[in-house]
C-alpha positions as CSV (number, residue, x, y, z in Angstrom):
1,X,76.7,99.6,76.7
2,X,78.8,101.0,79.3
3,X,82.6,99.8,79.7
4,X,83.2,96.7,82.3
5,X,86.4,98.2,83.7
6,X,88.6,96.3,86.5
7,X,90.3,99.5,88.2
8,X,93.3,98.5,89.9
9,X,96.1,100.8,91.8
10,X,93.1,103.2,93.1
11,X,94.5,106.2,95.2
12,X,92.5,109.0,96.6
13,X,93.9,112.7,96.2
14,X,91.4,115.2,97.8
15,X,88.0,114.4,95.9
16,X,89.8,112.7,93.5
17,X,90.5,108.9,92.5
18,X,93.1,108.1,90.3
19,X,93.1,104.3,89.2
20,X,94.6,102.6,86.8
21,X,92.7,100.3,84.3
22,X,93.0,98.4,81.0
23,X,90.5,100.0,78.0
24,X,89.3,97.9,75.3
25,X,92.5,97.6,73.3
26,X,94.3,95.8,75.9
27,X,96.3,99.6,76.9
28,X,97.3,100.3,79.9
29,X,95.0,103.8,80.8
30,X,95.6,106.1,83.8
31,X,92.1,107.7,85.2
32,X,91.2,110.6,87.1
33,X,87.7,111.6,88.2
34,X,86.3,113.5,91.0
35,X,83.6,112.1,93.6
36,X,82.1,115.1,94.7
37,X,78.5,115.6,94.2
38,X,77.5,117.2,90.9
39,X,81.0,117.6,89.9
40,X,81.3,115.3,86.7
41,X,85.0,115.3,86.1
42,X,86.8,112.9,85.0
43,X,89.5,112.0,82.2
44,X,91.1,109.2,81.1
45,X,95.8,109.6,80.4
46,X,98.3,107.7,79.2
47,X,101.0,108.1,82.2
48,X,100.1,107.3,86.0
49,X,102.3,111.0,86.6
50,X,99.5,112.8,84.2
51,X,96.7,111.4,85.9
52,X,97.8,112.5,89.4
53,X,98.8,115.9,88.2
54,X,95.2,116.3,87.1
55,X,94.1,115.2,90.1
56,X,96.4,117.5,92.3
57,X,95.6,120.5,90.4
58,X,91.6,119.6,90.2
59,X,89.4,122.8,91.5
60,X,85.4,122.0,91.6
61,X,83.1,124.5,89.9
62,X,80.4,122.8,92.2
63,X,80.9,124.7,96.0
């Protein structure tokens, strides 16, 4: 069953979103993942700064 998530905070850093969600635990969770084609990252982080890091420093193996 896959998670029914209500992202919220959604920014876009190149190819990748960072939004900010609450898992099933009632946690605050920071995500980053990539919307280029056949890319498949993505990873969930405790801080917003992690998240965007990730996402700043995010190189596809997919060119």
């Amino acid at each position: 069953m896959p998670a029914n998530r209500r992202f919220r905070n959604v920014t876009r850093i190149g190819p990748v979103q960072v939004a900010t969600s609450y898992d099933g635990r009632g946690c605050e969770k920071h995500t980053a993942a990539c919307t280029a084609p056949r890319c498949g990252f993505s990873a969930d982080y405790d801080s917003r700064s992690a998240a965007e890091l990730a996402a700043r420093t995010h190189r596809c193996p997919v060119r």
